[in-house]
Structure formats: structure tokens, C-alpha cells
C-alpha positions, 0 to 999 in steps of 0.5 A: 567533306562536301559534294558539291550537291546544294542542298537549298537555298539559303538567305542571309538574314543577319550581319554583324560586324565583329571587327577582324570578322563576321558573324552571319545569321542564315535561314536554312530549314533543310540544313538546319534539321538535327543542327548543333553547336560545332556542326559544318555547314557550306555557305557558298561552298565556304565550310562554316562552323555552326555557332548557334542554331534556333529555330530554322537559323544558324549563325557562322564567325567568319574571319577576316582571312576568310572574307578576304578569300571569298565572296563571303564579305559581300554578303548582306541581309537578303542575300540568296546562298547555296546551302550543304551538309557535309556528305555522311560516310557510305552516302552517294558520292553525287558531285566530286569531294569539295573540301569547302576551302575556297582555292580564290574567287571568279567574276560571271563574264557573260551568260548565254541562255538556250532553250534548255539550259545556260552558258555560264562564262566565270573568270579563272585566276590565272594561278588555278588555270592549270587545275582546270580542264575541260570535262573536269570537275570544278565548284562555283559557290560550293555547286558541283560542276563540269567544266565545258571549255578551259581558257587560260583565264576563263571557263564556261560551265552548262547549267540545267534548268534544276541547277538554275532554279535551285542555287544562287548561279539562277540568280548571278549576273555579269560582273558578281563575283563567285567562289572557286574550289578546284579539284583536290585530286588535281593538287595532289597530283601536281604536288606528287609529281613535282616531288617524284621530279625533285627526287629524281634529280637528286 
């Protein structure tokens, strides 16, 4: 499990094409300390698997059913990316639970800059418009954010200047795609309720 914290900023520094997947070498000096074979590791709020780990470098197998969910296959060498552990037990809860599975991806429409913080427009799927609310919890390339208005195929988010400095929505401009993880507590509700509804009718 993953808060949606950022943990540093990360940079591609290798790609491999295996066929059906990809191998990516990635340079986190934070969240490489300590790494092993096996441990998560949230790429973009995408949780990869650590299969090697040397120095200040980790390198993920990421399927084809991965890349093809997120923005994972637009990667390349050079490529800024929000980095996280998973949240150790009994630690601060700082953001909401991210799972780090990617419910689909969104487009930056439009960015509307203040004097100290930024609009962020992103494109919403119409089947995850329902999970989002305004004032509610959402992630955008595994960050931790509260949702400022809900459109039925858009939301808007407010970015501080830490948040802007410290994670690639510093870095994104209109028209560059972005991951999506909804709130989990959001599906399970639904899911319950559609359960309570199918029994009642029984």
C-alpha cells in the first residue's frame, strides 16, 4: 500500500524492449536505499516489482497489459518519474491508501498558474467519473491529490509550489498523458451497495 506521498523524483535511464514487455532501469537514490530483489517500488503510481538493484538504480519487467493501461509505455531514456515505497505499518497516513493499480489514464487539458499555486485541468474517463467528487481524494501519477471541481469528463486539482517542484505535474503540459487511481473506498462502496440492492430484490 502506497499514500500517494512522492517520495523523489526519478529519471528513466534505461529501456529494454522484451517483446510482450519492458524492462526499465530507473535512478532513485531515496528509494533505493536498503532496496531488494522483490521489493515495491511505485513508478508514476504504477507498483513495480524490483528485479535488480545496483548502486542507486532499480530495474522493473513491466507487462504488455500494464503498458497498455498506463502511461508506463511512453517512457524513455530521460524520463522524469514520481518515485514511492510502500507505506510501512504504524507509519503517517499523509495522503489517502493508493493501491498503485492504475484504474486508466487522463490528458493534462489546460494548467492555469497563480501567484502561488497552479490549476491543473486532467481528462476523466467517463467509466471513473462517478468515483470522483469534488473535495475528494484522487491520485495523478501516483501523487496524493484533492480534487477541486468534478466535471463529468474532467477534473481540476490545486498544486502547491512544493508539489510543482517536487513531482513530474512540475513538468507535464497539455496534452501529455497521466496515470489515474481512484479512491478505493469509493469502489467498495459502490460494490456493496449494488450487493445490498441485488438482495433486497430478491
Amino acid at each position: 500500500m502506497f499514500t500517494g506521498i512522492v517520495e523523489e523524483l526519478g529519471e528513466v535511464t534505461a529501456v529494454e524492449n522484451l517483446g510482450d514487455a519492458s524492462r526499465f532501469r530507473l535512478r532513485g537514490p531515496v528509494v533505493t536505499d536498503g532496496a531488494k530483489h522483490g521489493d515495491s517500488i511505485a513508478v508514476n503510481g504504477v507498483c513495480l516489482t524490483v528485479v535488480e538493484h545496483e548502486g542507486d538504480e532499480f530495474t522493473a519487467d513491466v507487462m504488455a497489459e500494464t503498458l497498455n493501461r498506463s502511461s508506463l509505455g511512453a517512457l524513455a531514456v530521460g524520463s522524469r518519474v514520481n518515485l514511492e515505497r510502500p507505506t510501512a505499518v504504524g507509519a503517517r497516513l499523509g495522503g489517502h491508501i493508493v493501491q498503485g493499480h492504475v484504474d486508466g489514464t487522463g490528458t493534462v487539458l489546460e494548467r492555469r498558474p497563480s501567484e502561488n499555486w497552479e490549476i491543473v485541468k486532467v481528462s476523466l474517463p467517463a467509466e471513473l467519473a462517478r468515483y470522483v467528487v469534488e473535495k475528494g481524494s484522487v491520485t495523478v501519477d501516483g501523487i496524493s491529490l484533492t480534487v477541486v471541481e468534478a466535471g463529468p469528463d474532467h477534473f481540476t486539482v490545486s498544486l502547491i509550489p512544493t508539489t510543482l517542484a517536487l513531482t513530474t505535474l512540475g513538468l507535464k503540459q497539455p496534452g501529455d498523458p497521466v496515470n489515474l487511481e481512484v479512491d478505493i473506498v469509493a469502489k467498495y462502496v459502490e460494490r456493496l451497495l449494488a450487493t445490498t440492492r441485488q438482495g433486497a430484490g430478491k
